[in-house]
C-alpha positions in Angstrom: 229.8 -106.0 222.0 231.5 -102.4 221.1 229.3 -100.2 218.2 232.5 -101.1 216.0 232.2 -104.9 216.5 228.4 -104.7 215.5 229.0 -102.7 212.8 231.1 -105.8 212.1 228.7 -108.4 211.9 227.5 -110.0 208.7 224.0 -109.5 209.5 224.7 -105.7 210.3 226.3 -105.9 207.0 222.9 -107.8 205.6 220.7 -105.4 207.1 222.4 -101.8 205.6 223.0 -103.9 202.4 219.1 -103.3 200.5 219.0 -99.6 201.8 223.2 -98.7 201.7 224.8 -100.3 199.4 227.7 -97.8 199.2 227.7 -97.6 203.4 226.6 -93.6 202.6 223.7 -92.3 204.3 221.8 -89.6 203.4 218.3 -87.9 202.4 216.4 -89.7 200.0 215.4 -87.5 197.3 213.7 -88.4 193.9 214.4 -91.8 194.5 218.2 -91.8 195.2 220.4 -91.4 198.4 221.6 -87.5 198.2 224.0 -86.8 200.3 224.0 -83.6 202.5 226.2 -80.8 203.0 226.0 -79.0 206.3 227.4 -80.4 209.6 228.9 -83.6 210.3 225.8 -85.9 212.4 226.7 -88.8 214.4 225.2 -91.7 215.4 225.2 -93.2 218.7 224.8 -96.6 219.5 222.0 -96.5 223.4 223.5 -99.6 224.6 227.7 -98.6 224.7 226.6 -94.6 224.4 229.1 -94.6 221.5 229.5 -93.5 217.6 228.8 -96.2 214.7 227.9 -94.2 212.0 228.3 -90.5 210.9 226.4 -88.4 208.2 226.1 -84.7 206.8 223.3 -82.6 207.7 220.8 -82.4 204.9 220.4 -78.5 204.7 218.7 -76.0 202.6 219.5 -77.4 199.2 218.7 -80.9 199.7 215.2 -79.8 201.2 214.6 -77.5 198.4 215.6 -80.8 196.0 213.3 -82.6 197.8 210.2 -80.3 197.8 211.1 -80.1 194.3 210.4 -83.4 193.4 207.7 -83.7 195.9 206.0 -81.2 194.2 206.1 -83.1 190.7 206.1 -86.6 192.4 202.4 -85.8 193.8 201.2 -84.6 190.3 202.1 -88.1 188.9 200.9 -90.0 192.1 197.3 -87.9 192.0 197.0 -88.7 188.5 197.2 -92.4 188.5 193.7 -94.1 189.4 192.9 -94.2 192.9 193.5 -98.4 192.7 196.6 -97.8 191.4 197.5 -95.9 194.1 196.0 -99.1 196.7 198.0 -101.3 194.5 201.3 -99.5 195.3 200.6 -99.1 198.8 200.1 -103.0 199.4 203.3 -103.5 197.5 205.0 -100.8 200.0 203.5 -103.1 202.8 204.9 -106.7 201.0 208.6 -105.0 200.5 208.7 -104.2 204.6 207.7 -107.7 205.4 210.1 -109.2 203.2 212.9 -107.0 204.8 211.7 -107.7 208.3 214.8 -108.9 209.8 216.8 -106.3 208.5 214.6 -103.4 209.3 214.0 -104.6 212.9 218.0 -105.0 213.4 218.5 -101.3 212.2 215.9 -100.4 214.3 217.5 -102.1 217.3 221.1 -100.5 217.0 220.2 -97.2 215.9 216.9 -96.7 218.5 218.2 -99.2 221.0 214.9 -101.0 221.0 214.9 -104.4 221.9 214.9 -106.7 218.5 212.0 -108.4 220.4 210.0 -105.1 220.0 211.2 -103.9 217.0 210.6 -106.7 215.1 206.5 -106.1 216.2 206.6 -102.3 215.0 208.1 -103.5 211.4 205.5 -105.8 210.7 202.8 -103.2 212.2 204.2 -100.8 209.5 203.1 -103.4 206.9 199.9 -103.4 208.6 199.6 -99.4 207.9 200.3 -99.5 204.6 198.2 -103.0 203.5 195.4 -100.9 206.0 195.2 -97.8 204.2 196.0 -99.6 200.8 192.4 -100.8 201.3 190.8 -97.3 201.7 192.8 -96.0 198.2 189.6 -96.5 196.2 186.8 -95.7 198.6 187.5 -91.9 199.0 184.3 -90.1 197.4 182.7 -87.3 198.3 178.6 -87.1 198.4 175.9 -85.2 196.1 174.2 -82.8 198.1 170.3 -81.9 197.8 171.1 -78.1 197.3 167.5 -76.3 197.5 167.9 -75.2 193.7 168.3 -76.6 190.4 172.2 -77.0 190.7 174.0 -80.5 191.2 176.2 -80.0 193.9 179.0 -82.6 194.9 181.7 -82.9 196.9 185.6 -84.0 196.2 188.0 -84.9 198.5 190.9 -83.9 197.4 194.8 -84.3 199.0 196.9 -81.2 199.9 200.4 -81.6 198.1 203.4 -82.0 199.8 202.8 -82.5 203.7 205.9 -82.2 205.5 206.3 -84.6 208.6 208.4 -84.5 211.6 208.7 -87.9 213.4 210.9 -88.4 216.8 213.5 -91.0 217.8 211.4 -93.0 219.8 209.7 -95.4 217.4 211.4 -94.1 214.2 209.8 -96.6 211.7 206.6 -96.9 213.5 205.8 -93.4 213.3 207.3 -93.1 210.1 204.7 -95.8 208.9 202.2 -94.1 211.0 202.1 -91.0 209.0 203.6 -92.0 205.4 200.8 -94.3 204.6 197.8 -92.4 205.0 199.1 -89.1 203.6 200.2 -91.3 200.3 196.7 -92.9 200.7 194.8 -89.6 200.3 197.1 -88.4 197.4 200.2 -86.5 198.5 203.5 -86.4 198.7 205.1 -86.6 201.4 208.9 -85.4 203.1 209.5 -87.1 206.4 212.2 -85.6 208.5 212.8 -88.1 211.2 215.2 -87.6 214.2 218.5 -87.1 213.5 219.2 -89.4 216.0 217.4 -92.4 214.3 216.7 -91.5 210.4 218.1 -94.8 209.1 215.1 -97.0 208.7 213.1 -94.1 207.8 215.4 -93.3 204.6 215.1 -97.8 204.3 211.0 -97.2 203.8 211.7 -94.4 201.6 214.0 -96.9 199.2 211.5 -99.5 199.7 209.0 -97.5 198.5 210.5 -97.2 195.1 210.9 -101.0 195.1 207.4 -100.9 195.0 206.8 -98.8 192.2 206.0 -95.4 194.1 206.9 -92.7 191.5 210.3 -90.7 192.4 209.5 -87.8 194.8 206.4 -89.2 196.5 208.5 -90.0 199.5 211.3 -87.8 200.2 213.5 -88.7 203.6 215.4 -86.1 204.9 218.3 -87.1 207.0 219.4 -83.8 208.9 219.3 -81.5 212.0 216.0 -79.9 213.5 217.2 -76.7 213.6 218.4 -76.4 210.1 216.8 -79.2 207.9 213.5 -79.3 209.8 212.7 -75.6 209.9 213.6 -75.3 206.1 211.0 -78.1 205.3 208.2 -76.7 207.7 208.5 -73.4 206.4 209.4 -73.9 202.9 206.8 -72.9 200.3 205.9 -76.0 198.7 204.8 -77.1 202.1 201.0 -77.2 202.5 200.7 -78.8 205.9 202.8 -80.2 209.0 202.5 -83.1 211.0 204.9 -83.1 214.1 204.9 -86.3 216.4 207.0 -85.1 219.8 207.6 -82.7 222.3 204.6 -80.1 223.2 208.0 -77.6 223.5 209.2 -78.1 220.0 205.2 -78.7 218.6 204.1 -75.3 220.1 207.3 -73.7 218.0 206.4 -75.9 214.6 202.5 -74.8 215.0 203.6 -71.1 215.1 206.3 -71.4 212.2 203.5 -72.8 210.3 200.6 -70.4 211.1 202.7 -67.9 209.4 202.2 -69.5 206.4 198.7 -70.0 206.7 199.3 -74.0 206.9 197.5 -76.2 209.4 199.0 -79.0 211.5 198.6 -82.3 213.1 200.6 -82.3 216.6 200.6 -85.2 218.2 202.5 -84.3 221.3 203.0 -85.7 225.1 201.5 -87.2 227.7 201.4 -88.0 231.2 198.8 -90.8 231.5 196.6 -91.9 234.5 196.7 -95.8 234.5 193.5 -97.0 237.3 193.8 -99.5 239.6 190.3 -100.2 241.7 190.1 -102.7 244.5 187.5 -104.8 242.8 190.6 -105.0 239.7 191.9 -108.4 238.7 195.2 -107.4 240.6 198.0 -109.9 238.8 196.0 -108.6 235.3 196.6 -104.9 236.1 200.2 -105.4 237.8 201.7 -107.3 234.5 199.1 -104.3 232.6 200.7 -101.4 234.9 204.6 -102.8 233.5 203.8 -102.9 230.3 202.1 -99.5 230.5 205.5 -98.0 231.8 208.0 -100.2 231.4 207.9 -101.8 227.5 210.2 -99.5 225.2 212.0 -98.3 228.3 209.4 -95.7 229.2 209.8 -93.8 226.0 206.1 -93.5 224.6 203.9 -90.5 224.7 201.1 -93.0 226.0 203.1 -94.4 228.6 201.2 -95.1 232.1 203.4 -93.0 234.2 200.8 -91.6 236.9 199.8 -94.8 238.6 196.8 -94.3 240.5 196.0 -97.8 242.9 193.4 -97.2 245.7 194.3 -96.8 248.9 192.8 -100.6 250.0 195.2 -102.2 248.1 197.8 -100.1 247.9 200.3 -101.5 249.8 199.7 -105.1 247.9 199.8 -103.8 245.0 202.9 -101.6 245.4 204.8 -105.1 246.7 203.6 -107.1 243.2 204.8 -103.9 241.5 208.3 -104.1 243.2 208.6 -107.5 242.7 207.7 -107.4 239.0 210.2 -104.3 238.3 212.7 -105.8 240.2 212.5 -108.8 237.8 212.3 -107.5 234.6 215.3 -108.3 231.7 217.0 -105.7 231.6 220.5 -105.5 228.5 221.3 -105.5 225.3 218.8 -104.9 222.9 220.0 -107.6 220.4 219.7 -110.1 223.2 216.3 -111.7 222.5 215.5 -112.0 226.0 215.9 -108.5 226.9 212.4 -106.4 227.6 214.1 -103.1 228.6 216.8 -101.9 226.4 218.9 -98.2 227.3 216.8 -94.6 226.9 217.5 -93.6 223.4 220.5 -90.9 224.0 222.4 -89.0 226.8 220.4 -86.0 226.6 217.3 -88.1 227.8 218.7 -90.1 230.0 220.1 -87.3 232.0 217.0 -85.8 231.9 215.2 -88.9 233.2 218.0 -88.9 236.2 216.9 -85.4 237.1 213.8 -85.7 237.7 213.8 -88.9 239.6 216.1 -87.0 241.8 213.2 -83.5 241.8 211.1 -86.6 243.1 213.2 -87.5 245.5 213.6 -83.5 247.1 210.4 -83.6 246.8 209.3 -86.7 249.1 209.1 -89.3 246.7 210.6 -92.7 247.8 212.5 -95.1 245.9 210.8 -98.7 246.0 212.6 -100.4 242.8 214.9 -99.1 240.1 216.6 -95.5 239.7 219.7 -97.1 239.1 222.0 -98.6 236.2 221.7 -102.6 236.2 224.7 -103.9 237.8 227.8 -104.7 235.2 227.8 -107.2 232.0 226.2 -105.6 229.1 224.4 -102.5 230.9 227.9 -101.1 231.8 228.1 -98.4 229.2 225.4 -97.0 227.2 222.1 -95.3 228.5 220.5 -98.3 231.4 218.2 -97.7 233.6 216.4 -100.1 235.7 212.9 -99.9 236.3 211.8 -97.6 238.5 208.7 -97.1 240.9 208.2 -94.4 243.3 205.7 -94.3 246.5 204.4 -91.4 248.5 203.9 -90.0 245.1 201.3 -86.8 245.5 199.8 -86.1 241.9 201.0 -81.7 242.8 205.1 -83.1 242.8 207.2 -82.5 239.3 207.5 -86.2 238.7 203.4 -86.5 238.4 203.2 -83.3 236.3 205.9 -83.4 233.6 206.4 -86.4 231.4 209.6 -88.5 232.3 209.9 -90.3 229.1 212.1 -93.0 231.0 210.9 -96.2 232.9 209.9 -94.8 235.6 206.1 -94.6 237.6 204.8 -92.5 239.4 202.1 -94.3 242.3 199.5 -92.5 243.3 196.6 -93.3 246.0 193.3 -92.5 245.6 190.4 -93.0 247.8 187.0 -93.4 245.7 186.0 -93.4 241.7 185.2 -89.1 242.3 189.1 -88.4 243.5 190.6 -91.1 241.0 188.6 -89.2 238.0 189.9 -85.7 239.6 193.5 -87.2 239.7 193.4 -88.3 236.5 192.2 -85.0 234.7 194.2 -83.1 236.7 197.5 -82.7 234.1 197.7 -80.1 231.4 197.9 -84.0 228.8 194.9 -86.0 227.7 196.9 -88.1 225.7 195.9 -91.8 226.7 194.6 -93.2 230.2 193.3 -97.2 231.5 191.1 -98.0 234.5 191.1 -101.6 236.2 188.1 -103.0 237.9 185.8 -106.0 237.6 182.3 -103.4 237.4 181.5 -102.8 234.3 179.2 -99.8 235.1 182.2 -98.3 236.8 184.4 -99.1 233.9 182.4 -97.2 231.5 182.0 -94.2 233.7 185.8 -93.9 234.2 186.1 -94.1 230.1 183.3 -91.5 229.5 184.8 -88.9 232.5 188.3 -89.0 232.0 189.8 -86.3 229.0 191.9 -88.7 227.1 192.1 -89.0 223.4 192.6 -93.3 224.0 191.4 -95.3 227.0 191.8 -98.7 227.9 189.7 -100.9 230.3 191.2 -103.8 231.9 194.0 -103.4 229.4 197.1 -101.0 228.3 198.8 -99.8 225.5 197.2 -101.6 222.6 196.6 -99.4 219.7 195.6 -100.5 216.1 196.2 -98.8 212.7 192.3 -98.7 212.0 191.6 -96.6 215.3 191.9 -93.2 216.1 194.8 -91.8 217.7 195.2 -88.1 219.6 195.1 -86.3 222.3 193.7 -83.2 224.1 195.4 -80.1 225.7 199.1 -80.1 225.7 199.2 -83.6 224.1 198.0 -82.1 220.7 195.0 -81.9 218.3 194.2 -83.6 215.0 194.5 -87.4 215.0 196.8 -89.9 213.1 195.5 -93.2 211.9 192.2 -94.7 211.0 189.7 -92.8 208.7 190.4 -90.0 211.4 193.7 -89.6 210.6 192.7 -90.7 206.6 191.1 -87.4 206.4 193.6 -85.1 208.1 195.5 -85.6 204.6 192.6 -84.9 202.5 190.4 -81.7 201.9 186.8 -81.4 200.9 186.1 -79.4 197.3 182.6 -78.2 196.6 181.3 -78.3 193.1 178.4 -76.9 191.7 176.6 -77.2 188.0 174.0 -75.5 186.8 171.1 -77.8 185.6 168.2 -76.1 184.9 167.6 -75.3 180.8 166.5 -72.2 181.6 167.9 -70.6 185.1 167.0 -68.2 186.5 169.0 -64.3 186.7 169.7 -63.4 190.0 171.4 -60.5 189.0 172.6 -58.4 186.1 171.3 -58.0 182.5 170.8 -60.3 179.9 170.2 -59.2 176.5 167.5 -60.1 174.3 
């Protein structure tokens, strides 16, 4: 099916319907679609590598718009009761489930994730907002025993208008990710998503006022990095970024904002070690090593792309790989059989080529994949079959930079010493997993290896309640849980004077 003949279908039609009813897309701005006025944007469809949908660049005057309501969106959002606030957030959560099936097929098109994944990240966005919902009205500070007659008491307190930078990966989980808590603490928020993907971004934003979330709270920017992005991130109203991406572009954000005196959140790349001991449940950590790499075509920061097995059962465990990859479902994302749709645009998927071919200079072999599936609905578009390469050393290009494709790198080690050395041995500390049946060594691994999530006997399972970050290149700050909760807020101390009498410390008082 063409990009035209889905944009055909009555449930594509049923799916823009709730978020476009006039077919134009735009920013969402004080609780309307505005449209933008720089540069024509199109998007591409990752299974047929063609145009379905064009839109305007957002530019300076429809961020300033934005920022402008943002800033008296959050005055009326702080000043509403803090269960208020929980109410509106659950309601946020009730309006994405009841638009599941037309979020998820957005999703699918625009991202060109399978609808059997997609469908999982809308209703985890529910989860995030019903999650955070819950911790609306238990944000207090704590009176403090101050060594003098004062009562002294702390107030967490939000700070503004955050601006947000999400990639095209997962565009409405990361969307979800951030919006919730930062509306949770008290501020207003303007996502800039990808411009490759802002559609069901700008879908939460109109949801949102479905709810009852004042105009302005959530601003959704549909534009251009280099133009709409750097006007939000360094626009005045701005009192904090949160960028989700590329250590590249995060390092560039993180300085833009510094010179405003505004912190960030950057939660950035990784190239994760996933452990496979000899003593490992091997059909468990084979299936566990797919998923790792595999699920969402390879294109999450927490992917298991460095794949250490030990040497014993190396060559076993490289042939269950093989056969595993070789087997995988590999076409169109709307197909609800497919596992592994097409890598998200050309840029990436050219990129992903590259470096399979560095590997292969380098003295990397070839065991499965680093091909396009063979004709039907993989013949245009961006396919890649997955990939596994032997005689992997952890010094080439293909264990040090991050892929962002289905492709793994594997890796032998000898003993739990040279697997821990491996594993730190990357500029990343995103995420990391270690298979075995001790539970001694299990624990070890966890405690020794500098990741900001590990997994034992498991892969890639992350919850909206649990802290989420990395260290190094792969970022600082965290998103999610009370973690990421109070990333969005900032402590106030107050003091009052109690004593009837108190004492002068300094200066004259007249009699």
């Amino acid at each position: 099916m063409s990009s035209a003949d889905k944009l055909m279908t009555p449930d594509y039609a049923m799916a823009m319907a709730p978020f476009f009813a006039d077919g134009v897309v735009g920013s969402w701005v004080n609780g309307a679609i505005m449209p933008g006025t720089g540069d024509d944007v199109q998007l591409i469809d990752p299974a047929t590598g063609k145009a379905f949908m064009t839109f305007k660049d957002a530019g300076g005057d429809v961020v300033d718009a934005a920022m402008k309501a943002a800033v008296a969106g959050q005055r009326a959002w702080w000043a509403m009761t803090a269960a208020e606030r929980g109410r509106i957030l659950w309601k946020i959560g009730a309006q994405v489930r009841d638009h599941l099936e037309q979020l998820a097929l957005l999703e699918c098109v625009s991202a060109g994730k399978p609808i059997r994944d997609t469908r999982v990240e809308v209703l985890k966005v529910a989860e995030m907002f019903e999650y955070y919902a819950g911790w609306a009205d238990k944000l207090h500070g704590d009176v403090i025993p101050v060594p003098t007659s004062h009562l002294n008491y702390t107030r967490p307190e939000p700070y503004g208008v955050v601006t947000q930078i999400t990639p095209w990966n997962a565009p409405i989980f990361t969307a979800g990710w951030q919006l919730a808590p930062a509306l949770c603490a008290g501020n207003a928020a303007v996502l800039k998503p990808s411009e490759m993907t802002p559609l069901t971004s700008v879908a939460l934003g109109v949801l949102s006022k479905k709810a009852g979330l004042p105009d302005g709270v959530i601003s959704v920017l549909a534009g251009l990095g280099h133009t709409t992005g750097v006007a939000a991130t360094t626009h005045d109203a701005t009192r904090k970024v949160v960028f989700v991406g590329s250590p590249k572009t995060g390092s560039v954000i993180a300085a833009q904002a510094a010179q405003n005196i505004v912190p960030c959140v950057l939660e950035l790349g990784g190239k994760s070690a996933n452990i496979v001991f000899e003593d490992a449940d091997l059909k468990r950590a084979v299936t566990g090593a797919q998923a790792a790499i595999f699920s969402g075509a390879g294109q999450s920061c927490v992917a298991g792309s460095r794949l250490l097995v030990q040497r014993s059962v190396l060559d076993q465990f490289q042939e269950m790989l093989v056969t595993g990859a070789n087997h995988i479902p590999v076409g169109d994302p709307l197909d609800a059989a497919t596992q592994v749709g097409p890598i998200n645009n050309d840029a990436q998927y050219q990129t992903v080529n590259r470096l399979i071919a560095a590997g292969r200079a380098e003295g990397a072999e070839i065991l499965a994949g680093g091909v396009r599936p063979d004709g039907g609905a993989c013949a245009d578009g961006y396919f890649l079959r997955p990939t596994v390469l032997g005689n992997v050393r952890n010094d080439m290009s293909i264990a040090r930079d991050e892929i962002f494709g289905p492709v793994v790198s594997v890796i032998p080690f000898d003993d739990e010493v040279e697997a821990i050395a491996i594993a730190n041995d990357s500029k990343f500390g995103l995420a990391g997993a270690v298979w075995t049946g001790a539970v001694d060594r299990a624990h070890r691994v966890a405690a020794n290896v500098r990741a900001g999530t590990f997994w034992i006997n498991s892969y890639k399972t992350i919850n909206v309640m649990s802290p989420f970050g990395g260290f190094g290149h792969s970022g600082y700050g965290r998103s999610s849980g009370k973690e990421g909760l109070m990333e969005y807020m900032q402590p106030k101390s107050v003091w009052t004077e109690t004593a009837a009498n108190p004492p002068v410390a300094f200066g004259y008082a007249p009699e």
